[in-house]
C-alpha positions, 0 to 999 in steps of 0.5 A, spaced: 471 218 800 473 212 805 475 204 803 467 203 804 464 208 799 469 207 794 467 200 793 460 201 793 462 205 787 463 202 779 464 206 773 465 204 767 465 206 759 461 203 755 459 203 747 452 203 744 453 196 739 445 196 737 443 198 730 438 203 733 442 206 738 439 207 745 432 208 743 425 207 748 426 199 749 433 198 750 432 204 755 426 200 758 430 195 759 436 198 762 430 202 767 428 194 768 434 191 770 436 198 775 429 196 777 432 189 780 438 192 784 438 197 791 443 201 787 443 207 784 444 208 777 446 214 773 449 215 765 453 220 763 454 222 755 459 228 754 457 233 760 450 231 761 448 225 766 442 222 768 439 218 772 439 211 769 432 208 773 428 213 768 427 211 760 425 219 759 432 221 762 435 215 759 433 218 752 435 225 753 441 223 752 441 222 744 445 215 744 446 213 736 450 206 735 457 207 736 456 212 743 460 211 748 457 213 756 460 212 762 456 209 767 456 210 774 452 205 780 452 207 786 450 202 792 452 195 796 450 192 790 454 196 784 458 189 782 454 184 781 448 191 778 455 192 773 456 186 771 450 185 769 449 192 766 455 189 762 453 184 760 446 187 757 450 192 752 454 187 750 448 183 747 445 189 744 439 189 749 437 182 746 436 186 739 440 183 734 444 176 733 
């Protein structure tokens, strides 16, 4: 991998805060934001990863509150796509106060 991939690369972990945990909505709203970015998204909980624009392969991955998924975004847009995915799961999808 050269300088130029590796920063078009962003992984991070992040943790299920919603009470209902990663179910249909809160993946349609994950596909949607992935929807807005030229970068490719995949989630990986234990061994399995999935592709992210997809709320099917989104819910395969059985996320209760309290799961911690690491999340890959490969692209020329991985940052500002990262920040922004941050940003929906720390507000708990827009679920709760």
């Amino acid at each position: 991998m050269n300088a130029s991939e590796s920063n078009r690369e962003k992984k991070r972990m992040l943790k299920i805060a919603n009470t209902l945990g990663l179910h249909a909505r809160a993946a349609g709203k994950i596909v949607a934001l992935a929807n807005q970015y030229e970068s490719k998204l995949f989630l990986r909980k234990d061994e399995e990863e999935v592709d992210g624009s997809s709320i099917l392969s989104i819910l395969t991955l059985s996320c209760p509150k309290g799961t911690e998924v690491e999340v890959k975004i490969i692209g020329e847009d991985s940052e500002a796509f990262m920040e922004s995915l941050t940003e929906l799961f720390s507000n708990k999808f827009g679920e709760e106060a």
